[in-house]
N, C-alpha and C positions, 0 to 999 in steps of 0.2 A: 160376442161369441165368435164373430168372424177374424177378427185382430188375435184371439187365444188360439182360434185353430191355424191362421196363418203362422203365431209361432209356435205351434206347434209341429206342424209341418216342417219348419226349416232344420235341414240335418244337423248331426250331429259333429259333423266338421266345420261346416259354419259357426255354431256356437261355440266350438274350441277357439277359433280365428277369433273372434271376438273377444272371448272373454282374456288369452291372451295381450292381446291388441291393448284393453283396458287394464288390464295387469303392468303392463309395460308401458304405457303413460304415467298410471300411477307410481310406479318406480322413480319414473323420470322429475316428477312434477315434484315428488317429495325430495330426490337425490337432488335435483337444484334448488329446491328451498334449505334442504342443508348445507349445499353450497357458500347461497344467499349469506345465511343465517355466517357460516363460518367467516367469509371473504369480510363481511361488517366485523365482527370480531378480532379480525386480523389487522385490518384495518384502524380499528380506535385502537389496537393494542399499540401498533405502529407511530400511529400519531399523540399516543401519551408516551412513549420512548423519545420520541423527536423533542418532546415537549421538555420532559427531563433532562434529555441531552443538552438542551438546548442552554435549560436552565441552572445544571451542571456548569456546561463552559462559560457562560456568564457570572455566576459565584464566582471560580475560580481566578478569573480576570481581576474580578471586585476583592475578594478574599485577598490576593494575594499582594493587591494596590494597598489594601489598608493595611496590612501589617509592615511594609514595605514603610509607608507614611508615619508607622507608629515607633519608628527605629530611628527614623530622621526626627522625630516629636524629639523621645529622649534626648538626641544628640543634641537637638537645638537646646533644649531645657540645660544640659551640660553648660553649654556655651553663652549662659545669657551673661554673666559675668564680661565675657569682654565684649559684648556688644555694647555701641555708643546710643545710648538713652537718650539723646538730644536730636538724631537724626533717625529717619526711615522710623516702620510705627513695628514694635516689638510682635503686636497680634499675627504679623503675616506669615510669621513662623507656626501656626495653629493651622493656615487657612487650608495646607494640605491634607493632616490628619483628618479636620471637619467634615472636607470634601469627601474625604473618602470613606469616612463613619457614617456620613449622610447616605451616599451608593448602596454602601454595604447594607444599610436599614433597610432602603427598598429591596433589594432583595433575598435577603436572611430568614431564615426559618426564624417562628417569634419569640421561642429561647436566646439565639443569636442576638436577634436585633435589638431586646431588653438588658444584654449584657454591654452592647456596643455603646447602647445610649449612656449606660451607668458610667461606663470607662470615660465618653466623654466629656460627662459632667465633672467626672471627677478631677480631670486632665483641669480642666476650666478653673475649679477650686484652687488647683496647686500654682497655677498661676499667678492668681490676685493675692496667694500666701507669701510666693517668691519676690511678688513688688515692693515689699517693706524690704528684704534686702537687696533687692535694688537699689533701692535709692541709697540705701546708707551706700554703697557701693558708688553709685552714680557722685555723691558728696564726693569719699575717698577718691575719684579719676578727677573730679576739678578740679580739687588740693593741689593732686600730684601735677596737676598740666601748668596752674599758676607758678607753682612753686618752679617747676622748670624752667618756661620761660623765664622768669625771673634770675636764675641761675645761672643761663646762659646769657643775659643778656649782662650780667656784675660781674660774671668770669670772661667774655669778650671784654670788657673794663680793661679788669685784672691782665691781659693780655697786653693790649693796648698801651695801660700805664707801664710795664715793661720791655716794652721797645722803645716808647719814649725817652724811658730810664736810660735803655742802652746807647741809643742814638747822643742822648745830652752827653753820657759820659765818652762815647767814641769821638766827639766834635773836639775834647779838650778842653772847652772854656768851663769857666771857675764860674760859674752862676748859682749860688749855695743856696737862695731864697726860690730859682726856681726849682733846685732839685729838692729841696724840703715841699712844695707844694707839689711836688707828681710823688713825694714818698708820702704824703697825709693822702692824696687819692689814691694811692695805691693800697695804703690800711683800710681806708672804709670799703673798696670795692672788694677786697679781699674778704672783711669782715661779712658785707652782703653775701658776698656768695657762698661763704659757709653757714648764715644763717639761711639760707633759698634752700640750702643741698639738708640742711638737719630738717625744714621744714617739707621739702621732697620725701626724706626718708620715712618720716612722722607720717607722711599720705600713703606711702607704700606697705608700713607697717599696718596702718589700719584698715588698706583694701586687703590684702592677708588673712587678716584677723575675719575682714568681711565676706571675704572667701571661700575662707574654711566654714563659715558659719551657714552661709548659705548651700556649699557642698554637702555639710551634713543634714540639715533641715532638706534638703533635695531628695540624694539617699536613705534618707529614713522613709518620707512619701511615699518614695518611689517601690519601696521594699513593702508599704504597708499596700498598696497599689498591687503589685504584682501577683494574687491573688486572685485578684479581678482578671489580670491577663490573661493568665494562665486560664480560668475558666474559660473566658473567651479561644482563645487558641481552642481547647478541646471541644467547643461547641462548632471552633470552622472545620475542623478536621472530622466531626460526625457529620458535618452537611457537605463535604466532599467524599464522603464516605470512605475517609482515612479514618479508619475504624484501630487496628491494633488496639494495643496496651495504653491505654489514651493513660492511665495511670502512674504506669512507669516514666510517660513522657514528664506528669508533674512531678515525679518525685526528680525527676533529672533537672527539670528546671530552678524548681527548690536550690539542689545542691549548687548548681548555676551561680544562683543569686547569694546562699548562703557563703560562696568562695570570693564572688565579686566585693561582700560586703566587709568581709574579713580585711583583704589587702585593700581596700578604701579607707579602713578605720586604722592601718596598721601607717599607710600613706599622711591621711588627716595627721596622725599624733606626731607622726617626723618633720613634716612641716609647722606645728605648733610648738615643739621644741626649738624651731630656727629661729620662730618670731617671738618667744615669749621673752 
């Protein structure tokens, strides 16, 4: 009873003081727990931007390495024909593209990185398909290199027995049994080296032949292939958030490939008239 008349005694300005007082704490206590509460908010929102950015600029780096790698694959694929099959090891013209399919997997979204693997694989197939004409190709460059040397070495002959020729006939002397033996070696090395030069020709006709064949067995792959690219391109260009008409982009590429293939096959049939 004494504590209820004590406050009840206490004026009515003191209990306004107060009750303000507590008014205005509570303000306070709530206002910085929203604070709190926002500043944390702001904060993770912050550090999953960073995160994204982050992981943004490293796509892009990766993205832009493998297709970059996938340009130089084709070109190398172009050019296996004159590469020499008996030196340095044919795989290392892969080991780029790998490298950089491998990158790209780690960090691609998992549509991406199931398309990347495919292309890979696929890239791998076209390879071990390309090796049989290879080698027929690889045959065709030994021909043609035997048969050379041997051509130059029957036509320096050929050379040879005719300065001798000239020098016997520039000296004056009447020696008939030597100059009938520099005209009999003068026939057979004559003879060798149009048979070296018809068996040179014979090698070059059938790297040709092995050429186009391989060209087109390429380009057909590489057309049925391109399919796959194209998905892949529009799956990097959604995780860069090159968003657009991803659509339009394939039907461009489409046309791309549909004009590259025309004047390839228009090319193949002109070079198969020269050699047939």
């Amino acid at each position: 009873m004494c504590i209820a008349q004590l406050l009840h005694n206490v004026p009515d300005v003191i209990w306004s003081g107060i009750i303000a007082s507590v008014l205005t704490l509570s303000g306070v206590l709530i206002s910085n727990r929203s604070n709190t509460t926002r500043l944390k908010t702001q904060l993770t929102h912050d550090r999953e931007e960073k995160v994204k950015e982050r992981t943004l600029s490293l796509r892009r780096e990766v993205y832009l390495k493998a297709t970059e790698e996938l340009v130089k694959l084709n070109a190398f694929l172009a050019s296996l024909p004159q590469q020499d099959l008996a030196q340095g090891n044919l795989g290392e013209g892969f080991v780029g593209f790998q490298t950089a399919s491998a990158r790209l997997q780690l960090v691609a979204e998992p549509r991406t990185t199931l398309l990347a693997m495919q292309l890979s694989a696929t890239y791998g197939e076209l390879f071990f398909e390309l090796m049989h004409h290879l080698m027929v190709l690889g045959e065709a460059k030994s021909d043609i290199k035997i048969a050379d040397d041997l051509y130059i070495k029957a036509n320096n002959d050929v050379q040879r027995i005719l300065s001798a020729m000239t020098q016997h006939n520039e000296t004056g002397k009447s020696d008939q049994q030597a100059f009938d033996a520099l005209q009999r070696s003068f026939a057979f090395s004559q003879e060798q080296a149009s048979t070296f030069a018809a068996s040179r020709s014979a090698g070059w006709n059938s790297f040709n032949k092995g050429n186009i064949a391989f060209m087109r067995h390429l380009f057909s792959r590489v057309r049925e292939i391109a399919p796959q690219q194209m998905k892949l391109m529009v799956e990097i260009r959604r995780d860069l958030s090159l968003i657009g008409d991803l659509s339009e982009v394939e039907e461009e590429m489409q046309r791309q490939l549909d004009r590259m293939t025309e004047r390839l096959n228009h090319f193949l049939q002109s070079m198969e008239s020269k050699i047939a």
